[in-house]
C-alpha positions as CSV (number, residue, x, y, z in Angstrom):
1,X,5.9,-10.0,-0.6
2,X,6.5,-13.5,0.6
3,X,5.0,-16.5,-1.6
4,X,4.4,-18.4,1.6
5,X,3.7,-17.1,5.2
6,X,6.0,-19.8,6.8
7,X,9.3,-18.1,4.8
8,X,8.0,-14.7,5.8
9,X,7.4,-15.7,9.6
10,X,11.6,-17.6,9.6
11,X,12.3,-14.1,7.7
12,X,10.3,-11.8,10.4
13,X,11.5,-13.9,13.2
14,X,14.8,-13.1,12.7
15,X,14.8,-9.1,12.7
16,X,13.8,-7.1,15.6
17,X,11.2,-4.4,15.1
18,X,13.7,-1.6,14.4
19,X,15.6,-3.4,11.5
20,X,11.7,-4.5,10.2
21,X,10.7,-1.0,9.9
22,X,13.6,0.3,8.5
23,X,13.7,-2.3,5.7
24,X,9.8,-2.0,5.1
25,X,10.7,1.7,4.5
26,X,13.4,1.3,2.0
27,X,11.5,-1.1,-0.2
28,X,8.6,1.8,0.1
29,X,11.3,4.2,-0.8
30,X,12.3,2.3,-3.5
31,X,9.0,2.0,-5.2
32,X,8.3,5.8,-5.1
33,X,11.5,6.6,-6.9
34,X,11.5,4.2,-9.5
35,X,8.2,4.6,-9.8
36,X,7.6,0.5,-9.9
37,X,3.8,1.2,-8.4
38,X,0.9,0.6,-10.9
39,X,-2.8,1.7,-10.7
40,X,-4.7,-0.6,-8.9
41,X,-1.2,-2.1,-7.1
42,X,-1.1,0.8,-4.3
43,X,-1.7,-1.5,-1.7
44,X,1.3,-2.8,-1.9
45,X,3.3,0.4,-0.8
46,X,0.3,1.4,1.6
47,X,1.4,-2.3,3.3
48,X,5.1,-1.3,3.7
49,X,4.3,2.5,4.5
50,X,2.1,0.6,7.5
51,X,5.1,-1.9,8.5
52,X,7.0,0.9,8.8
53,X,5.1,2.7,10.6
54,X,4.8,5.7,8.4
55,X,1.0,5.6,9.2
56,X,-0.3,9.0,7.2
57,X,1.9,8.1,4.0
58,X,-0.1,5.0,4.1
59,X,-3.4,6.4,4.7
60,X,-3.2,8.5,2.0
61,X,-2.4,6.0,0.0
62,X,-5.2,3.8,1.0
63,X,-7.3,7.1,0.9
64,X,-6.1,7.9,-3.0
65,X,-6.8,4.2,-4.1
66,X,-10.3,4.3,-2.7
67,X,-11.2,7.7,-4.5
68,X,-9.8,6.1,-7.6
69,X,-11.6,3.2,-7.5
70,X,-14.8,5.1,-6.2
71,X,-14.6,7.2,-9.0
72,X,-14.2,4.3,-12.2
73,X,-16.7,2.6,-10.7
74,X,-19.5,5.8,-11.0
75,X,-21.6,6.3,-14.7
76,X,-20.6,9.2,-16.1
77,X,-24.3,11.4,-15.2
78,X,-26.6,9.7,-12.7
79,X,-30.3,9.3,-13.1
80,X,-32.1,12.2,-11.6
81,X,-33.7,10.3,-8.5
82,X,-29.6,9.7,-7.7
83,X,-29.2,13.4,-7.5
């Protein structure tokens, strides 16, 4: 990720779409394998799995993170008028 949006647009404005995608998929790559993505930080390879337009990887992603954070967020028994 870019620490400012004006280095990141000079950065973007420079690639064309193919060479974009391609490096947005390494770096997604690259986090898989090493392993480098913590709970609660699966947004950030959902983002390059979107930029590289590797749209179901990054849905279930999204979809995964949202079940997680569903689900830590729920009491462990509801009240009966919740069933």
């Amino acid at each position: 990720m870019f620490k400012h949006e004006l280095v990141r647009d000079a950065v973007y404005g420079g690639l064309n779409r193919n060479t974009r995608r391609a490096l947005h998929s390494a770096v997604a790559d690259h986090l898989r394998v090493q392993g480098q993505v913590r709970s609660g930080e699966e947004e950030v390879l959902a983002e390059h799995l979107q930029a590289a337009e590797r749209l179901a990887e990054s849905a279930e992603i999204r979809f995964a993170a949202a079940l997680t954070a569903i689900g830590s967020g729920l009491p462990q028994h509801l009240p009966p008028s919740a069933e």
